[in-house]
C-alpha positions as CSV (number, residue, x, y, z in Angstrom):
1,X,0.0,0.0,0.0
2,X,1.5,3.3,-1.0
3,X,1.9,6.2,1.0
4,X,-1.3,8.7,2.2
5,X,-1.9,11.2,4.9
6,X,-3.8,8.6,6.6
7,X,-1.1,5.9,6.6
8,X,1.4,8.8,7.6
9,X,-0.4,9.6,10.7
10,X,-1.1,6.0,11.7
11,X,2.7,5.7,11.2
12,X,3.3,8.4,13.4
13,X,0.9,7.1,16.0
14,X,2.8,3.6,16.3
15,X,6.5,5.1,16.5
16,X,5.0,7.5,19.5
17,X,5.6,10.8,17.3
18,X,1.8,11.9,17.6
19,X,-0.5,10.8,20.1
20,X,-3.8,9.0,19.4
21,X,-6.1,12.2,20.6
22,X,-3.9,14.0,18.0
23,X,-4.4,11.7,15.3
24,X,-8.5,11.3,15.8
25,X,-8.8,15.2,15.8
26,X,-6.7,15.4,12.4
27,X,-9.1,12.5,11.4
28,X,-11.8,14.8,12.4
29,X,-10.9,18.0,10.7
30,X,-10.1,16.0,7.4
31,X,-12.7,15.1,4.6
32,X,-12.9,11.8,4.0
33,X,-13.4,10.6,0.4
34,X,-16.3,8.0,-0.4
35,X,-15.1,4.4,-1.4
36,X,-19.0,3.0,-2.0
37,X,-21.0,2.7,-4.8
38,X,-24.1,4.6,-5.8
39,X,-27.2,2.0,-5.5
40,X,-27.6,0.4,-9.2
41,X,-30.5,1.3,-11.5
42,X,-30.5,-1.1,-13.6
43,X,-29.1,-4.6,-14.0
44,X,-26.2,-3.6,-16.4
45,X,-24.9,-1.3,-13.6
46,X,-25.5,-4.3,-10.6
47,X,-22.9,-6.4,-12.7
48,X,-20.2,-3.8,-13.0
49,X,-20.5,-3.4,-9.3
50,X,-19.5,-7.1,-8.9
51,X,-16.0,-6.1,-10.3
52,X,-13.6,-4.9,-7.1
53,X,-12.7,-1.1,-7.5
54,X,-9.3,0.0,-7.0
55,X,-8.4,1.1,-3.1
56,X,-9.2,5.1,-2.8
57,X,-5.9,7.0,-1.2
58,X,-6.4,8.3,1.8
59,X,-9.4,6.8,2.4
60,X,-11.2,4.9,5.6
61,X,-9.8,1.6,3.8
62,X,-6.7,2.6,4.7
63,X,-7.0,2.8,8.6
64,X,-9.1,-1.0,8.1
65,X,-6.0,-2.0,6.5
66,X,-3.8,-1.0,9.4
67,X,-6.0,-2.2,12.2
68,X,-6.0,-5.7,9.6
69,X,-2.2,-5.9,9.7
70,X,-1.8,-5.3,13.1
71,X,-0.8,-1.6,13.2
72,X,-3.6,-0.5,15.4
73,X,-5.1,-1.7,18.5
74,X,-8.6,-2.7,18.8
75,X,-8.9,0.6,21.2
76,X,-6.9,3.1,18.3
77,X,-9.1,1.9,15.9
78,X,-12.2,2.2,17.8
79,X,-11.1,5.9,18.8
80,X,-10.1,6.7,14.9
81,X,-13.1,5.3,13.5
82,X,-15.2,7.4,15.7
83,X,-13.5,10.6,14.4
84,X,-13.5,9.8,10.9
85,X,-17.4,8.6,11.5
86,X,-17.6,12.4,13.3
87,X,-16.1,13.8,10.1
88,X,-18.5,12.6,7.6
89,X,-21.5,13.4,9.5
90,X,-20.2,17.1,10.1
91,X,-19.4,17.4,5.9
92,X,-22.7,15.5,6.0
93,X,-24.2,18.3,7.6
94,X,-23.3,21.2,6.0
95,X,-25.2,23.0,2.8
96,X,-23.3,23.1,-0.3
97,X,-20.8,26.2,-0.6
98,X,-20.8,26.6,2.9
């Protein structure tokens, strides 16, 4: 897995350079791109969702992949993915061109 912001900061969380409270506010602050799918319309479109998309940078996949691999305790990666669920309800939230 290449490099990101996110992978960065988890990085900096395990070698003690950033703290967890630090990282899950940068997690908060952040916007978080969106890895799913629209909901298919029509049949043709259900089948090409049945083909695996490419990871999305910078993404919530990435901190899955740490906690996966071991890089992040079950308590880092309850804390992160409480921010990052914080963050996409606030951007959630706001009008457009606000």
């Amino acid at each position: 897995m290449s490099s990101s912001e996110v992978t960065d900061l988890i990085s900096a969380l395990r070698t003690g350079q950033v703290t967890l409270a630090e990282v899950a506010e940068c997690f908060r602050r952040r916007s978080w791109p969106r890895t799913r799918r629209p909901a298919p319309a029509a049949s043709l479109e259900f089948a090409e969702q049945l083909d695996p998309e490419a990871d999305v940078p910078d993404s919530y996949e990435d901190l899955t992949w740490a906690y996966d691999k071991g890089e992040l305790t079950a308590e880092q990666y309850d804390t992160l993915s409480l921010a990052v669920a914080e963050s996409i309800r606030a951007e959630a939230g706001r009008s457009p061109g606000s």
